[in-house]
mmCIF file of the N, C-alpha and C atoms, coordinates in Angstrom:
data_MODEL
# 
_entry.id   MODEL 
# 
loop_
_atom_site.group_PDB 
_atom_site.id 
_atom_site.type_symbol 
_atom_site.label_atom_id 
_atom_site.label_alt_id 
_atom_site.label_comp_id 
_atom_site.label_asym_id 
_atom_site.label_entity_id 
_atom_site.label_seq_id 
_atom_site.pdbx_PDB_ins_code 
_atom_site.Cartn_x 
_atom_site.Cartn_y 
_atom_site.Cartn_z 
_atom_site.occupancy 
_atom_site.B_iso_or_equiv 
_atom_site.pdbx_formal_charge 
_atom_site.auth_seq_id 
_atom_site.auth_comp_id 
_atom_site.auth_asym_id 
_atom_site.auth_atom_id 
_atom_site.pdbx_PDB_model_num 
ATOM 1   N N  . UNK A 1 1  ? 0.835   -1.188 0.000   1.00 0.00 ? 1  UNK A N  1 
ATOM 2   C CA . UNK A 1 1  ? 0.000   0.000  0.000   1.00 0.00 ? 1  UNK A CA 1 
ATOM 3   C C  . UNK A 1 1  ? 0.876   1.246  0.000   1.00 0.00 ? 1  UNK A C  1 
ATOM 4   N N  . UNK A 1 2  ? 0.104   2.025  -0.475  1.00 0.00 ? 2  UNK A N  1 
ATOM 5   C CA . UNK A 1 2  ? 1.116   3.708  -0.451  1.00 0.00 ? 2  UNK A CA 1 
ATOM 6   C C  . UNK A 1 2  ? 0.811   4.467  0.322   1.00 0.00 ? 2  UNK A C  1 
ATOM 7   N N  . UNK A 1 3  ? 1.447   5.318  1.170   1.00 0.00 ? 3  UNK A N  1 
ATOM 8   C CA . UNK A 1 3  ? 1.476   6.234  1.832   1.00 0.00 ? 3  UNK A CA 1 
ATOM 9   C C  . UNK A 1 3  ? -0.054  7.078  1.598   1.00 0.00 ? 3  UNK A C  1 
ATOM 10  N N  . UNK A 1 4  ? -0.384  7.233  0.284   1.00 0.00 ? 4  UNK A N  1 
ATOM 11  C CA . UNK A 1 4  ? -1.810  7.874  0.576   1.00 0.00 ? 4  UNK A CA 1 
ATOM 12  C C  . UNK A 1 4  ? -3.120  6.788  0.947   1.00 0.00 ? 4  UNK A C  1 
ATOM 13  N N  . UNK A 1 5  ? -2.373  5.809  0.372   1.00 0.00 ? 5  UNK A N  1 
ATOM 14  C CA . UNK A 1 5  ? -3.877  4.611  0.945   1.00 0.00 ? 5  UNK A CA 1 
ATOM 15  C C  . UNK A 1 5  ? -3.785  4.388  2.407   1.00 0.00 ? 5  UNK A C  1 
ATOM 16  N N  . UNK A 1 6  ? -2.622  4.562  2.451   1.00 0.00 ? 6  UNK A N  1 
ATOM 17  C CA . UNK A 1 6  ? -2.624  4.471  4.392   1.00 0.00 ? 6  UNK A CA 1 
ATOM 18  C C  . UNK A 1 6  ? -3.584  5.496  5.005   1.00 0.00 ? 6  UNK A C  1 
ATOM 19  N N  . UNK A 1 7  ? -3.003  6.554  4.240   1.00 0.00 ? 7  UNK A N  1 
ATOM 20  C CA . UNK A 1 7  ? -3.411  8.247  5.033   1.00 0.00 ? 7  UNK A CA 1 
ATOM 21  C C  . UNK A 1 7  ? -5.197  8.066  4.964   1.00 0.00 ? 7  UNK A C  1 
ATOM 22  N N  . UNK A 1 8  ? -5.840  7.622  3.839   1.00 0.00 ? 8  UNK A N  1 
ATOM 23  C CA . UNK A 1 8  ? -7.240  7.645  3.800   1.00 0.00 ? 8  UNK A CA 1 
ATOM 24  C C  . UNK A 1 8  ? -8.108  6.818  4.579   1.00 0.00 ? 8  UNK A C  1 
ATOM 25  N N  . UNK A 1 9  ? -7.713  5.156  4.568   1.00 0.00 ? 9  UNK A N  1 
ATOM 26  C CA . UNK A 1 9  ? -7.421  4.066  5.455   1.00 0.00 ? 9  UNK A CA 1 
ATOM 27  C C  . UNK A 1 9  ? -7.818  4.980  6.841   1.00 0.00 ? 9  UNK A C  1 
ATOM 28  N N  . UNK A 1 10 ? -6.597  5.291  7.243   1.00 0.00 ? 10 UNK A N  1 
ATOM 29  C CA . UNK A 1 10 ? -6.304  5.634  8.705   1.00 0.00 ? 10 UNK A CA 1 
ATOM 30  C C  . UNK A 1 10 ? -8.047  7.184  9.005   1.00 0.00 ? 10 UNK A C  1 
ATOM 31  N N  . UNK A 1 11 ? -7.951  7.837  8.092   1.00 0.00 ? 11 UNK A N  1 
ATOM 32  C CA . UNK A 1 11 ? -8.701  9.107  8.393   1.00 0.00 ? 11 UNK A CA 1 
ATOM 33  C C  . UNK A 1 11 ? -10.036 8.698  7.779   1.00 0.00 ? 11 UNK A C  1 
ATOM 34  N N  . UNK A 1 12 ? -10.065 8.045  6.779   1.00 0.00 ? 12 UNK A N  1 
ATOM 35  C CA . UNK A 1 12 ? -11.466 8.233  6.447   1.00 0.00 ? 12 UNK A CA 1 
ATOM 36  C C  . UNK A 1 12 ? -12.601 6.749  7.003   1.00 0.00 ? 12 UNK A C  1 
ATOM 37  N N  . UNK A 1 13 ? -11.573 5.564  6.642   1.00 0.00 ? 13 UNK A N  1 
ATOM 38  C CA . UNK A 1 13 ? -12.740 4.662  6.852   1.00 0.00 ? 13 UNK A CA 1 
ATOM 39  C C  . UNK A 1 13 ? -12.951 3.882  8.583   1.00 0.00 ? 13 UNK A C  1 
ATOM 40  N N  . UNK A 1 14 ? -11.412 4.464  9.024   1.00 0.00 ? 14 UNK A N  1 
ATOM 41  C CA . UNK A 1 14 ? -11.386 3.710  10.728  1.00 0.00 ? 14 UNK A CA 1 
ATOM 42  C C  . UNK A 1 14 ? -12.198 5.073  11.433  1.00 0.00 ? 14 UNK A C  1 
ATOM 43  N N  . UNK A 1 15 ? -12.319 6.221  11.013  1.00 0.00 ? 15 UNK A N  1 
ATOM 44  C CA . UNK A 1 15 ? -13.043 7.178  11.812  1.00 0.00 ? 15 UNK A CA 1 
ATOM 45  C C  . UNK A 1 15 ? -14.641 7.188  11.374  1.00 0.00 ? 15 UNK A C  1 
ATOM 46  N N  . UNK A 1 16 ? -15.542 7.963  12.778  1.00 0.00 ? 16 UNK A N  1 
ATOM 47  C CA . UNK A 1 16 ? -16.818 8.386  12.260  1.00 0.00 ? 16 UNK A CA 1 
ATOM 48  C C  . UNK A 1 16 ? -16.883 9.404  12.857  1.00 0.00 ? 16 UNK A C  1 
ATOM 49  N N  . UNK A 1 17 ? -17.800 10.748 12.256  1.00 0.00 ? 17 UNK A N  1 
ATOM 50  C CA . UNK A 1 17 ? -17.916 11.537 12.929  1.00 0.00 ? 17 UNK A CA 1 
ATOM 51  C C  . UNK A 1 17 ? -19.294 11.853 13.222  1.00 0.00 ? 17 UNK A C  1 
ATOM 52  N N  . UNK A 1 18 ? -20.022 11.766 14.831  1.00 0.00 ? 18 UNK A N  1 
ATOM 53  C CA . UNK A 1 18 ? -20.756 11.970 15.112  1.00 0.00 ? 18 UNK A CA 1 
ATOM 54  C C  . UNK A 1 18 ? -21.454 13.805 15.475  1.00 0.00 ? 18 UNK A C  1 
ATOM 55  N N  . UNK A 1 19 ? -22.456 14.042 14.856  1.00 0.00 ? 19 UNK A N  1 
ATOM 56  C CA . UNK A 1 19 ? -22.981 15.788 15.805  1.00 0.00 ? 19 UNK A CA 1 
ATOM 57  C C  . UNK A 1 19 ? -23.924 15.799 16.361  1.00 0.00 ? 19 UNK A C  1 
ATOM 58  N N  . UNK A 1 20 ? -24.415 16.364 17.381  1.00 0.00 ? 20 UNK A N  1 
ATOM 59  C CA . UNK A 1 20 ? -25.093 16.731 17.836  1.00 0.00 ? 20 UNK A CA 1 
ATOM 60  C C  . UNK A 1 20 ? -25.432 18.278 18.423  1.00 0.00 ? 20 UNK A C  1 
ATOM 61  N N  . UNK A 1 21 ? -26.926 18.739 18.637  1.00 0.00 ? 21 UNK A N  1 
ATOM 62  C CA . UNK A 1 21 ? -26.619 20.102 18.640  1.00 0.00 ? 21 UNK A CA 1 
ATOM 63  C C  . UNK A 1 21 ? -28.466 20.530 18.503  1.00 0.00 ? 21 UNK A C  1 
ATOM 64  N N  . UNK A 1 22 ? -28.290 21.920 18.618  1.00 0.00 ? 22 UNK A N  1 
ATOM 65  C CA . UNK A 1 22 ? -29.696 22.430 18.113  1.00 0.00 ? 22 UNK A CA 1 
ATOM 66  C C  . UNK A 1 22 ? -28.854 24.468 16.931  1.00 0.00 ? 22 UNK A C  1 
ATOM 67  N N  . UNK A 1 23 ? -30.355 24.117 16.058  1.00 0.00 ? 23 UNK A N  1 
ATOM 68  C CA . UNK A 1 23 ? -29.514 25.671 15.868  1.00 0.00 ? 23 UNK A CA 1 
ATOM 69  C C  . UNK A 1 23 ? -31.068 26.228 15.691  1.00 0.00 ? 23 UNK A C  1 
ATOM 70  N N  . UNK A 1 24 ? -31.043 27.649 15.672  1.00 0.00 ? 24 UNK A N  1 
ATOM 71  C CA . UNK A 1 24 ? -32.383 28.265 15.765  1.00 0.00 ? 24 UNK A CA 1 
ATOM 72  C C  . UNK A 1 24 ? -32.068 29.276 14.566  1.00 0.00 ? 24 UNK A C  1 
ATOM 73  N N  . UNK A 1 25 ? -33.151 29.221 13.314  1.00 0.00 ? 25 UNK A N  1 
ATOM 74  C CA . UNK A 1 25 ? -32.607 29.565 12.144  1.00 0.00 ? 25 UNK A CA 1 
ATOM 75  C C  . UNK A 1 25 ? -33.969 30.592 12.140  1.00 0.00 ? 25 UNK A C  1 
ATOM 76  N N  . UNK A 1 26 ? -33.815 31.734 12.315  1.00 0.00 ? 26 UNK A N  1 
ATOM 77  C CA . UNK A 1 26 ? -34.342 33.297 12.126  1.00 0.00 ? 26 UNK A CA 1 
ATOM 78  C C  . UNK A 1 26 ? -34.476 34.082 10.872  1.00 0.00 ? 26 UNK A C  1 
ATOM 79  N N  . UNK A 1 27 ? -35.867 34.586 10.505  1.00 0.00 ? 27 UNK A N  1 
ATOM 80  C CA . UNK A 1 27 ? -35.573 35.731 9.269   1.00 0.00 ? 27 UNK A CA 1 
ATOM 81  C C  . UNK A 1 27 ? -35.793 36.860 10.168  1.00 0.00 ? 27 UNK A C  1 
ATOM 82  N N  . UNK A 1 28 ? -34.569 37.808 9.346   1.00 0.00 ? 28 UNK A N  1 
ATOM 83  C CA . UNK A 1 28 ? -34.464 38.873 9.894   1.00 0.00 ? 28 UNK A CA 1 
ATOM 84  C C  . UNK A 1 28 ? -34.803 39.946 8.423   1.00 0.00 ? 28 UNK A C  1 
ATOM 85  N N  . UNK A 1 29 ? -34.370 40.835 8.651   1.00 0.00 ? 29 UNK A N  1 
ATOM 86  C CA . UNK A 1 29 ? -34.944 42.298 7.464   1.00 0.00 ? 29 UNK A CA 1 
ATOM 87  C C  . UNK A 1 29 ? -33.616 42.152 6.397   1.00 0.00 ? 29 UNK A C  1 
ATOM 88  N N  . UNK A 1 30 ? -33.659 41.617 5.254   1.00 0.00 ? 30 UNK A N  1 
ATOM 89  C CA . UNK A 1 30 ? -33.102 41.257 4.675   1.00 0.00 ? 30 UNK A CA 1 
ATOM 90  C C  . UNK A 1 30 ? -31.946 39.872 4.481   1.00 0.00 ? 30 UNK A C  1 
ATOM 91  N N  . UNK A 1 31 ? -32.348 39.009 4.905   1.00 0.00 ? 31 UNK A N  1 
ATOM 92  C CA . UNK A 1 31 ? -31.918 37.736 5.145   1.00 0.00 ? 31 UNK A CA 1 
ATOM 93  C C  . UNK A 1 31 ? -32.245 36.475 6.038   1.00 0.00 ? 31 UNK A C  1 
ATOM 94  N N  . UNK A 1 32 ? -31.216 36.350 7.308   1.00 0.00 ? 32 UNK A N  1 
ATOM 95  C CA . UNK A 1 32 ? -31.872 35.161 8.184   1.00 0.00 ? 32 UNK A CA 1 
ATOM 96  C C  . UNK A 1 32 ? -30.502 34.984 9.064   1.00 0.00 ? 32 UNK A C  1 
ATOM 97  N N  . UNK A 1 33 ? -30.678 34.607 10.435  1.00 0.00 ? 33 UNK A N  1 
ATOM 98  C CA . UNK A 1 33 ? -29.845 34.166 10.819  1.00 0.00 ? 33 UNK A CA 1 
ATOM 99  C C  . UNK A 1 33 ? -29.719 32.989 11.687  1.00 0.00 ? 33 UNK A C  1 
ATOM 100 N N  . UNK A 1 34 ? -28.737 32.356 12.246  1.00 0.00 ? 34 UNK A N  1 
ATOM 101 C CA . UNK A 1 34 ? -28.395 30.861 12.507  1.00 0.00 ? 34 UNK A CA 1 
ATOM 102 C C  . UNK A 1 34 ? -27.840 31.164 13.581  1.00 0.00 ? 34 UNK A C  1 
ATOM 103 N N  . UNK A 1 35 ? -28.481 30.817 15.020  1.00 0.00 ? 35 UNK A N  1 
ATOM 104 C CA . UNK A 1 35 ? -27.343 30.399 16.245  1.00 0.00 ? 35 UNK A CA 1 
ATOM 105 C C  . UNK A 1 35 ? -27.681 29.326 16.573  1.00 0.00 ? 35 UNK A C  1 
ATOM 106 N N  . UNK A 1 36 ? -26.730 28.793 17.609  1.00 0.00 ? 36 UNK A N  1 
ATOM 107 C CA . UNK A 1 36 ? -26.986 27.743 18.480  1.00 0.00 ? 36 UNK A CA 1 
ATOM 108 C C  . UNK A 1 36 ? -25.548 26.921 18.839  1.00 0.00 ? 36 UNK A C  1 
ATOM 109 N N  . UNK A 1 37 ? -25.356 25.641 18.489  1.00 0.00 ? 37 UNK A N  1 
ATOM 110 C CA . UNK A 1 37 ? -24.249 25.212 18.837  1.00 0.00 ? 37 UNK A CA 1 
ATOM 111 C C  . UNK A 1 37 ? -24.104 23.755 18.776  1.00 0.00 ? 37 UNK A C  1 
ATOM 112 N N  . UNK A 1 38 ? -23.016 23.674 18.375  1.00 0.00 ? 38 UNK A N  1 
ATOM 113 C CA . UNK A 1 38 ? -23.081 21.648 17.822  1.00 0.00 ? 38 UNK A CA 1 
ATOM 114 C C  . UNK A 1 38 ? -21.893 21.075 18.356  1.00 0.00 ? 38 UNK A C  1 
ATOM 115 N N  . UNK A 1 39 ? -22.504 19.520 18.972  1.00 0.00 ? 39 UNK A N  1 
ATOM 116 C CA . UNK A 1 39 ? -21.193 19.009 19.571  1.00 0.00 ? 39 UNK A CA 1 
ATOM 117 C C  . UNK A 1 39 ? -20.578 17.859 18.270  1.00 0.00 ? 39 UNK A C  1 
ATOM 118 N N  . UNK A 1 40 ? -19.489 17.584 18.409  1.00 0.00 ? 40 UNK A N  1 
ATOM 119 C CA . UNK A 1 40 ? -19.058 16.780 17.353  1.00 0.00 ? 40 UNK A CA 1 
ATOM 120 C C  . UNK A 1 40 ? -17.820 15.995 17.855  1.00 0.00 ? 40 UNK A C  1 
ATOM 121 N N  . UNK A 1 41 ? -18.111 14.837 17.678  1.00 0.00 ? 41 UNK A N  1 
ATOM 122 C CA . UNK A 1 41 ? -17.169 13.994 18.107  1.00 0.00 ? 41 UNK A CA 1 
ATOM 123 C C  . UNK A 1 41 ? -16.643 13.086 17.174  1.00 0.00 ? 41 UNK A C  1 
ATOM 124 N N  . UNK A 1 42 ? -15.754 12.989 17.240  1.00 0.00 ? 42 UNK A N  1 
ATOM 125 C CA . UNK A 1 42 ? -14.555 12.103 16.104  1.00 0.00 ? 42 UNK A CA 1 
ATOM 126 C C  . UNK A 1 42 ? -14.302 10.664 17.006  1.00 0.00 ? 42 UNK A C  1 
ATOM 127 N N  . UNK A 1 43 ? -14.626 9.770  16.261  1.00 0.00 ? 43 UNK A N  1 
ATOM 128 C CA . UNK A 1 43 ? -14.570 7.932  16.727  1.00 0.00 ? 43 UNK A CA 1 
ATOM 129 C C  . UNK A 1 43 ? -13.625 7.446  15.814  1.00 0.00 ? 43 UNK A C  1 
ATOM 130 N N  . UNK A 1 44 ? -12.792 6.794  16.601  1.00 0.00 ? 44 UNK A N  1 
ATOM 131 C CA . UNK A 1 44 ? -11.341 5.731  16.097  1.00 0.00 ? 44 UNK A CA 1 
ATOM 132 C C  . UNK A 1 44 ? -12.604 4.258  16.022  1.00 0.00 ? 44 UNK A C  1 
ATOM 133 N N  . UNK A 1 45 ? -13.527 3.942  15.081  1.00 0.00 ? 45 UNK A N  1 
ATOM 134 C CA . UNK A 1 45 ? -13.910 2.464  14.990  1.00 0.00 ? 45 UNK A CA 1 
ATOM 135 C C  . UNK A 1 45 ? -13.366 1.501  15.010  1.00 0.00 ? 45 UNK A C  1 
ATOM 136 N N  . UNK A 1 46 ? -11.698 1.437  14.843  1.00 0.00 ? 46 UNK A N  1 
ATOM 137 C CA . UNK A 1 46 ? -11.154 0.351  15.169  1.00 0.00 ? 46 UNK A CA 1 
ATOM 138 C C  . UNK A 1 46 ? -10.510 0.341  16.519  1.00 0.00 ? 46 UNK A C  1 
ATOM 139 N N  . UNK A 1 47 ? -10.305 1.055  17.528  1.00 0.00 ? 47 UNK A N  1 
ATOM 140 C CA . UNK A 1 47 ? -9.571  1.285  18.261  1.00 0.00 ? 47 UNK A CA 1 
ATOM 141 C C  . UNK A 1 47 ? -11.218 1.129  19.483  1.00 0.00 ? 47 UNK A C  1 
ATOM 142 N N  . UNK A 1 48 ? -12.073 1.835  18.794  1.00 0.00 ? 48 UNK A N  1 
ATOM 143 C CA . UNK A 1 48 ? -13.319 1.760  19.393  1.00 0.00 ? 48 UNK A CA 1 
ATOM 144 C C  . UNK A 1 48 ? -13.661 3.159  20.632  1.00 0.00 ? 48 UNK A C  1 
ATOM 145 N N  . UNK A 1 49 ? -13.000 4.022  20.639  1.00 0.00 ? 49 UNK A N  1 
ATOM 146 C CA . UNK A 1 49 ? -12.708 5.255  21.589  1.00 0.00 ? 49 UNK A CA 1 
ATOM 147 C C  . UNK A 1 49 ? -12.588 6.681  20.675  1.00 0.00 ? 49 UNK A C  1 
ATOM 148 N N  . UNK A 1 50 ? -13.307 7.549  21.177  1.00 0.00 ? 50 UNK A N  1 
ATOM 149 C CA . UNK A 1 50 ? -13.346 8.954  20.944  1.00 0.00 ? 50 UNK A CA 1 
ATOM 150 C C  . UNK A 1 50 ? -12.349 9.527  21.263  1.00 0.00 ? 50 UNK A C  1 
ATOM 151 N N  . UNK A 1 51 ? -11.810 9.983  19.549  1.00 0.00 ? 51 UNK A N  1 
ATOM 152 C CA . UNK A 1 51 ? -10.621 10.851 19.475  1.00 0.00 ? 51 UNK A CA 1 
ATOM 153 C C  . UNK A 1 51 ? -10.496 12.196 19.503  1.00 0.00 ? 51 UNK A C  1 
ATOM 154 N N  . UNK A 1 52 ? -11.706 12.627 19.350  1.00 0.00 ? 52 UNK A N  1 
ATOM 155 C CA . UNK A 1 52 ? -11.983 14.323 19.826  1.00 0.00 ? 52 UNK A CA 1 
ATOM 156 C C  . UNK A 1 52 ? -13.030 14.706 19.577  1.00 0.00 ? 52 UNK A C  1 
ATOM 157 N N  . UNK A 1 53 ? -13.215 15.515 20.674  1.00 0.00 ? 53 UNK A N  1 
ATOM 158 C CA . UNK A 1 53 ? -14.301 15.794 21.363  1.00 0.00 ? 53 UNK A CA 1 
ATOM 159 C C  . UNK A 1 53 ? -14.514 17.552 20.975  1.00 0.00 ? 53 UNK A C  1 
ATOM 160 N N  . UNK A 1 54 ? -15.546 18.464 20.479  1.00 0.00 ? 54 UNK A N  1 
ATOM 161 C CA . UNK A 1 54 ? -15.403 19.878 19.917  1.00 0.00 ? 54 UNK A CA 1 
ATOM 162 C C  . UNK A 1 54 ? -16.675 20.571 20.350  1.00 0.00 ? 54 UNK A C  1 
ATOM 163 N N  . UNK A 1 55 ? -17.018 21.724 20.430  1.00 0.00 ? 55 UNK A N  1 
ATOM 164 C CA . UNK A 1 55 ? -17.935 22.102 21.112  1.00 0.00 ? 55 UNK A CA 1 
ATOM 165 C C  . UNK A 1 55 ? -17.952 23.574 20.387  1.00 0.00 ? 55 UNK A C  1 
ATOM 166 N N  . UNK A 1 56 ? -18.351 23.783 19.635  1.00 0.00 ? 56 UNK A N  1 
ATOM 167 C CA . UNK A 1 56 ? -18.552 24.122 17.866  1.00 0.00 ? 56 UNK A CA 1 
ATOM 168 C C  . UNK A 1 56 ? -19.921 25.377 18.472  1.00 0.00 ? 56 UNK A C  1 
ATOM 169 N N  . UNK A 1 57 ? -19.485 26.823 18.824  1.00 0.00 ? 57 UNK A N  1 
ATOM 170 C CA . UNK A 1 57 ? -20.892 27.509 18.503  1.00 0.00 ? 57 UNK A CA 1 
ATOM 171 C C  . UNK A 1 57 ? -20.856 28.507 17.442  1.00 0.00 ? 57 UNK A C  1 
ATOM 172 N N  . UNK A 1 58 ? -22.403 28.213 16.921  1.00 0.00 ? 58 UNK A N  1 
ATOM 173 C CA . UNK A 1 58 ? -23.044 29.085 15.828  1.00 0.00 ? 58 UNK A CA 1 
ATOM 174 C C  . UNK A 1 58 ? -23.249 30.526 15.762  1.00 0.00 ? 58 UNK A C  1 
ATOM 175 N N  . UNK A 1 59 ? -22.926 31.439 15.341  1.00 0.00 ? 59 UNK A N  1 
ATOM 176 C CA . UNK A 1 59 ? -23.962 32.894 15.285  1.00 0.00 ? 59 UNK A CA 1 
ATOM 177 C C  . UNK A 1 59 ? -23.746 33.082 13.519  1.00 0.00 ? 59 UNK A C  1 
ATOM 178 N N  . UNK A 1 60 ? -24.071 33.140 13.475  1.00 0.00 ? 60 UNK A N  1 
ATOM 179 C CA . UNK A 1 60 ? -23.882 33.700 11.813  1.00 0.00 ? 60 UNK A CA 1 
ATOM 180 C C  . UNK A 1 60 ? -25.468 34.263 11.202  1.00 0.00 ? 60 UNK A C  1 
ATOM 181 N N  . UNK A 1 61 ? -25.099 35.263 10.209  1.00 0.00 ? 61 UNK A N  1 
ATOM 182 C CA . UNK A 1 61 ? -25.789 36.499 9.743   1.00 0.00 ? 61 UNK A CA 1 
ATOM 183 C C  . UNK A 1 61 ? -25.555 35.911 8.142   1.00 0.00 ? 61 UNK A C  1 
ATOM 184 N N  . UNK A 1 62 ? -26.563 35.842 7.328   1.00 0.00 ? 62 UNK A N  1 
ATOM 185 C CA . UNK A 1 62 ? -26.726 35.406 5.923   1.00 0.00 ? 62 UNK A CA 1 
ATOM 186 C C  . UNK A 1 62 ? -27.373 36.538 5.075   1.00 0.00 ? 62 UNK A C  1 
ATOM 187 N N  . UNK A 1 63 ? -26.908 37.252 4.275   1.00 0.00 ? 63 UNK A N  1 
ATOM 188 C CA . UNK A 1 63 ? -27.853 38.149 3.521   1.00 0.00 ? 63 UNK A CA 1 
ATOM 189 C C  . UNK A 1 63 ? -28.686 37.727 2.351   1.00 0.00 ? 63 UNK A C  1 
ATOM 190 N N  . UNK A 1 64 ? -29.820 37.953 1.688   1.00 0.00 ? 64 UNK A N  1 
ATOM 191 C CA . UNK A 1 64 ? -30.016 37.650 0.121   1.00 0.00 ? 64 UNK A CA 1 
ATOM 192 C C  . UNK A 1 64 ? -30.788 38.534 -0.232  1.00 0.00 ? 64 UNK A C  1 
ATOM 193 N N  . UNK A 1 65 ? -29.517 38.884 -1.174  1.00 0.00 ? 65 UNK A N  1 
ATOM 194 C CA . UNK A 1 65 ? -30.329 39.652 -1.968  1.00 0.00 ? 65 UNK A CA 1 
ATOM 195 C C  . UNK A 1 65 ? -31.890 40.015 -2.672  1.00 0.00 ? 65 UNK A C  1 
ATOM 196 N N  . UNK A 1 66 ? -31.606 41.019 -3.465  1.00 0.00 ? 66 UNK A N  1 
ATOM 197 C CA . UNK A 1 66 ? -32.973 41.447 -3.932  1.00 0.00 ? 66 UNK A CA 1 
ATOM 198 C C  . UNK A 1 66 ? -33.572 40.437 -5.020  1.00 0.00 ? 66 UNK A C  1 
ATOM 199 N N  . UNK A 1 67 ? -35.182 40.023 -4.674  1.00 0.00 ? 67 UNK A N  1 
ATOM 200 C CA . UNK A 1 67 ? -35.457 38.891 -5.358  1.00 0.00 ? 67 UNK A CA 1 
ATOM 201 C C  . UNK A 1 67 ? -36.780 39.873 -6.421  1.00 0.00 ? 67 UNK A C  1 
ATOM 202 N N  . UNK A 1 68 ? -36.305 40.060 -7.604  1.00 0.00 ? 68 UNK A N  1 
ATOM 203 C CA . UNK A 1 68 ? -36.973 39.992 -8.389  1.00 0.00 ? 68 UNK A CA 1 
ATOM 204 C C  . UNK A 1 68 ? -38.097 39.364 -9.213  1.00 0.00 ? 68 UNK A C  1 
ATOM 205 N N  . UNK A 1 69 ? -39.194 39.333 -9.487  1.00 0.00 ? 69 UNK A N  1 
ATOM 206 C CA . UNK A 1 69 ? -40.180 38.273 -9.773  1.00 0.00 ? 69 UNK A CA 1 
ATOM 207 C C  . UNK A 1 69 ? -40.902 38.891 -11.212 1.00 0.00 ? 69 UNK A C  1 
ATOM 208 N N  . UNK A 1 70 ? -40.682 38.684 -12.500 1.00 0.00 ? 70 UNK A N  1 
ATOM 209 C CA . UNK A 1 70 ? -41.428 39.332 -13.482 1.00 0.00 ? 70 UNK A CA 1 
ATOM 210 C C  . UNK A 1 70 ? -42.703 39.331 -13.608 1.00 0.00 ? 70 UNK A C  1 
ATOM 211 N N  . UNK A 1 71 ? -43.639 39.843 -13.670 1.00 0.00 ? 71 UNK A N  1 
ATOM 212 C CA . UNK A 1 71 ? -44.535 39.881 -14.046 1.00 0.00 ? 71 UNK A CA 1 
ATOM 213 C C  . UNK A 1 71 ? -45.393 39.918 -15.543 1.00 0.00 ? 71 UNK A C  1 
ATOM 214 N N  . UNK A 1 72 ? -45.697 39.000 -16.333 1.00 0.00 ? 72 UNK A N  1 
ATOM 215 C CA . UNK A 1 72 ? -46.267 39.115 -17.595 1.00 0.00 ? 72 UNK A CA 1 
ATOM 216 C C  . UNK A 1 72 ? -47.531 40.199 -17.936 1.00 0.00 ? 72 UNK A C  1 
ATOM 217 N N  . UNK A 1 73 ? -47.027 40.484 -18.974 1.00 0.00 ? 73 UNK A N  1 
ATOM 218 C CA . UNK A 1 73 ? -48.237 41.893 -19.001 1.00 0.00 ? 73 UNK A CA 1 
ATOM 219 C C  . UNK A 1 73 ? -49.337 41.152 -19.713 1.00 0.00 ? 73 UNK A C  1 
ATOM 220 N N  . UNK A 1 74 ? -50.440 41.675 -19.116 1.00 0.00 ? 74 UNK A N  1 
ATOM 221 C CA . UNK A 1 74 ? -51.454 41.380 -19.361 1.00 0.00 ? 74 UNK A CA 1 
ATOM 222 C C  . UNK A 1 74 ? -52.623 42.607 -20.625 1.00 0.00 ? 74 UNK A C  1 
ATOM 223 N N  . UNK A 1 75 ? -52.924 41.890 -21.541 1.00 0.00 ? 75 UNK A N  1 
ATOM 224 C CA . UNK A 1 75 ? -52.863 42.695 -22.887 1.00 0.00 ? 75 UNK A CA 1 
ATOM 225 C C  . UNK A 1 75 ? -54.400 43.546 -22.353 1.00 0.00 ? 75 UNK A C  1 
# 
């Protein structure tokens, strides 16, 4: 095996990553926003033990733009 089949091996298929969390998703006057907070934990499946543990919080502000809608004229 090569050094990158190891590296993927090792990170992608012996790990899982679990989240948990709540977020509270708001419209505000021109967009919407997102708080709250998510836990996330990283699992060694072969080893069988949690390799890290993160505690991840949300605030974020989203804008969108101006939504245009045509209207067909009516003869």
């Amino acid at each position: 095996m090569s050094i990158v089949d190891d590296l993927i091996e090792n990170l992608v298929e012996r790990n899982a990553i679990r989240l948990n969390g709540t977020l509270q998703i708001k419209l505000v006057d021109g967009g919407f926003t997102i708080k709250g907070t998510l836990l996330s934990t990283l699992r060694d499946q072969k080893k069988g033990k949690d390799v890290l543990n993160v505690n991840i919080p949300i605030d974020a502000r989203l804008k969108v733009g101006d939504i245009v809608v045509p209207v067909p004229q009516i003869p």
